[in-house]
C-alpha positions as CSV (number, residue, x, y, z in Angstrom):
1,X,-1.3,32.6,5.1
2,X,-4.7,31.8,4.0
3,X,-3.3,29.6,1.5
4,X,-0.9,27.5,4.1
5,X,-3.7,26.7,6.5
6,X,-6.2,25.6,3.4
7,X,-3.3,23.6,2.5
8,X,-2.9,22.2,6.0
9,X,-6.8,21.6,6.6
10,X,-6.5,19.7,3.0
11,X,-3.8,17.1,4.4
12,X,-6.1,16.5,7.6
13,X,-8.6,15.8,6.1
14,X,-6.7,13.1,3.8
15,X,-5.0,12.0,6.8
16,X,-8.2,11.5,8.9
17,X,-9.8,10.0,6.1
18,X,-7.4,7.6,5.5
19,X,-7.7,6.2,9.0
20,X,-11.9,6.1,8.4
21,X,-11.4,4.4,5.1
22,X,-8.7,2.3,6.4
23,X,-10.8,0.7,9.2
24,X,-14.2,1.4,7.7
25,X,-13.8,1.0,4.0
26,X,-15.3,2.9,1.7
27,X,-19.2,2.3,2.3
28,X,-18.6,2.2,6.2
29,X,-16.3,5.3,6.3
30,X,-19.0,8.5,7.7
31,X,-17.5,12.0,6.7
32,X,-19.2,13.0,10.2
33,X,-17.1,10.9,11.9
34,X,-14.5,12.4,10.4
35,X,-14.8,15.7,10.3
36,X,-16.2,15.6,13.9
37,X,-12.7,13.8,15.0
38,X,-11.0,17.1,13.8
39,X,-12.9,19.3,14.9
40,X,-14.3,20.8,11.3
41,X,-17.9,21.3,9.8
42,X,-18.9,19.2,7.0
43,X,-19.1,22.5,4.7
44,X,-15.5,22.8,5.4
45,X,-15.0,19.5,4.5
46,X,-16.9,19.8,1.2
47,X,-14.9,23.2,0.1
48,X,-11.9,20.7,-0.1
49,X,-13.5,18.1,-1.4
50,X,-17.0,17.9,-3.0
51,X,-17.8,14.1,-2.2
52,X,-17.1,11.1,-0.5
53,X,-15.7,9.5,-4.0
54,X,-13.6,12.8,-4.6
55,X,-12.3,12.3,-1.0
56,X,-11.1,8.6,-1.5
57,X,-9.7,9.4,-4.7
58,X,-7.8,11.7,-3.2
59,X,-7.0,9.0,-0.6
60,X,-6.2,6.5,-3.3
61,X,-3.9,8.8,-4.6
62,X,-2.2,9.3,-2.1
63,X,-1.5,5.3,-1.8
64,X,-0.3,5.4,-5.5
65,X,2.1,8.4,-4.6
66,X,4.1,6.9,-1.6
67,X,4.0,3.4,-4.1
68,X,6.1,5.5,-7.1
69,X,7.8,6.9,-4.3
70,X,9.1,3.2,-3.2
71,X,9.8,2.5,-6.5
72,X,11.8,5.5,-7.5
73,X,14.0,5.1,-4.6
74,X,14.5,1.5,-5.4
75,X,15.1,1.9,-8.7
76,X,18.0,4.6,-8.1
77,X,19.9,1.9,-6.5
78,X,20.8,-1.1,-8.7
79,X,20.3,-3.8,-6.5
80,X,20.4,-7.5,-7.9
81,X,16.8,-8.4,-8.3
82,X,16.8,-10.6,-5.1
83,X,18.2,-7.5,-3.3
84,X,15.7,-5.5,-4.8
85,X,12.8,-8.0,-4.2
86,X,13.5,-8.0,-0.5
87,X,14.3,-4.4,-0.2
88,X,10.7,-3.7,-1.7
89,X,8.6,-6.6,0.1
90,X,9.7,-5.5,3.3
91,X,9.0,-1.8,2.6
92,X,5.2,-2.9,1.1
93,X,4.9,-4.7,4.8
94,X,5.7,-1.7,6.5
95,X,3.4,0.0,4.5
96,X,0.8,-2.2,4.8
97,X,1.5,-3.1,8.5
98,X,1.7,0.9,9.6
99,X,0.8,3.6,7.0
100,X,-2.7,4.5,7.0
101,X,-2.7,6.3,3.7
102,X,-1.1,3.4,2.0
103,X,-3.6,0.6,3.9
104,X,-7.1,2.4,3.6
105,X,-5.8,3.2,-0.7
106,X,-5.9,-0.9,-0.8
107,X,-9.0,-1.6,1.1
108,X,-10.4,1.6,-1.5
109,X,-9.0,0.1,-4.5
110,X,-10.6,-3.1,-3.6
111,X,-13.9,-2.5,-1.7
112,X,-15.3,-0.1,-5.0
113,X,-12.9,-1.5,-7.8
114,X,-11.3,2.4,-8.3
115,X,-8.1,2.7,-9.8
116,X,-5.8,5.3,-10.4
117,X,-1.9,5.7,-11.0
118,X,0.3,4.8,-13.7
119,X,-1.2,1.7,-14.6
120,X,-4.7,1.2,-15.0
121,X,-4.7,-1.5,-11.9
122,X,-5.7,-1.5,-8.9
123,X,-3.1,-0.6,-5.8
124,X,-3.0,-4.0,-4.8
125,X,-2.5,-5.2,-8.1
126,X,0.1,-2.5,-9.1
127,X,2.4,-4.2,-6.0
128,X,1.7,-7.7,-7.0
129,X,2.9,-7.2,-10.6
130,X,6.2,-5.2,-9.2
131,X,6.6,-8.4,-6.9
132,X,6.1,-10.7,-9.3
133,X,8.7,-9.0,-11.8
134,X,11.1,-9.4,-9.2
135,X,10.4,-12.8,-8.6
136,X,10.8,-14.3,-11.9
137,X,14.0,-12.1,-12.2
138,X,15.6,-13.5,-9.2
139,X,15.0,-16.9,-10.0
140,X,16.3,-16.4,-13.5
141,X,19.7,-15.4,-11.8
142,X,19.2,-18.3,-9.4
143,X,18.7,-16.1,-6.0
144,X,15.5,-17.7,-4.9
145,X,14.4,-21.9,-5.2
146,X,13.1,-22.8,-8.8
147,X,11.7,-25.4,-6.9
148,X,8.7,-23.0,-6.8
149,X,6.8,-21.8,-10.2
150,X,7.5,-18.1,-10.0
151,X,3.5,-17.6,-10.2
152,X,3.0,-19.3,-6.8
153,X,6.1,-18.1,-5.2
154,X,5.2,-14.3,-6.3
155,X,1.7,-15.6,-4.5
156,X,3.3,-16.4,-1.3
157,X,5.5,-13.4,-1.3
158,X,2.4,-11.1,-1.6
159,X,0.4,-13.0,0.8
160,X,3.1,-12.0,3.5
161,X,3.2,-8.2,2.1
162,X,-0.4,-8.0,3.4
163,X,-0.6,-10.0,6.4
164,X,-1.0,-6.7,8.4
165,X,-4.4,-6.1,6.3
166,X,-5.8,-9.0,7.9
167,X,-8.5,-8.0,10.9
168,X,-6.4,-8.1,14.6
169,X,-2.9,-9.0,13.2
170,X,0.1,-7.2,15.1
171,X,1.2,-4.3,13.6
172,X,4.5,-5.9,12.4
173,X,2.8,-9.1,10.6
174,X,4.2,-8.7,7.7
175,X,7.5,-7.9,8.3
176,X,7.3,-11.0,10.3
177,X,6.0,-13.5,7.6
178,X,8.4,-11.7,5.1
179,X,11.6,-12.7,6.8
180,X,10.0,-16.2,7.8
181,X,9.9,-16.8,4.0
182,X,13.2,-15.0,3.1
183,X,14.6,-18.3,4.9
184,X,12.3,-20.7,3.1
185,X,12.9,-19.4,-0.1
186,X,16.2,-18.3,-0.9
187,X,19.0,-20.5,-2.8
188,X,21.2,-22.5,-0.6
189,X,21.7,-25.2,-3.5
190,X,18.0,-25.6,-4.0
């Protein structure tokens, strides 16, 4: 019993301070504002975690989790790379656009350069190089325009990933951008 609700205090406190982190960053987020917005001491907040970097690590790992996540779901189908590309760029915008967890782990990762994760990158940085794997691979089998180096085109394709990052966007603006460059980009004969 004591165990479930320690458990449960844990992930609301990772959830509340994802939001803080999210909107705040990491030198702007105040652990009194969040434990005050659940209704906790700050002693109760420190038995779970002893600092604010212990807390955004945890946060950070969190944001690596529901990545592998994305990428071992995608991986157990075999998609065609442009399939694949797509199916992953528009789950990055979701993420970006509406998970808190996944947002405030890339304003973390870049606002105090901490990394954690399978590779030694930053969140951000870990999604670009997926994206740009994809990229080059559905060129190479002639999915998406050549008429684009694949460098630039991975570019463009992250850009739109994290429109929803961007200070007052809607919460959809990367799905948005994504599909508006699905029909720039792929092959119709290009």
């Amino acid at each position: 019993m004591i165990q479930e609700r320690s458990v449960r205090t844990r992930k609301r406190l990772l959830a509340t301070a994802a939001v803080e982190f999210s909107a705040h960053g990491y030198s702007g987020a105040r652990l009194d504002a969040m434990v005050e917005s659940i209704g906790m001491t700050k002693g109760a907040l420190y038995g779970h975690f002893g600092s604010k970097q212990e807390l955004a690590t945890a946060v950070l790992e969190e944001g690596w989790r529901i990545w592998r996540d994305t990428l071992t779901v995608l991986a157990s189908s075999s998609l065609e790379p442009a399939c694949a590309l797509r199916q992953l760029a528009g789950r990055a915008a979701q993420l970006s656009d509406v998970d808190e967890a996944f947002r405030a782990a890339l304003r973390l990762a870049a606002d105090v350069r901490m990394s954690t994760g399978d590779e030694n990158v930053s969140l951000r940085r870990g999604v670009e190089l997926r994206i740009s794997e994809l990229v080059c691979q559905a060129q190479q089998a002639g999915a998406l325009t050549s008429a684009v180096e694949p460098g630039t085109l991975s570019g463009l394709v992250v850009a739109a990933v994290f429109a929803g990052l961007d200070a007052g966007a809607p919460s959809n603006a990367g799905r948005v951008r994504l599909e508006a460059l699905w029909q720039m980009i792929t092959s119709t004969g290009a």
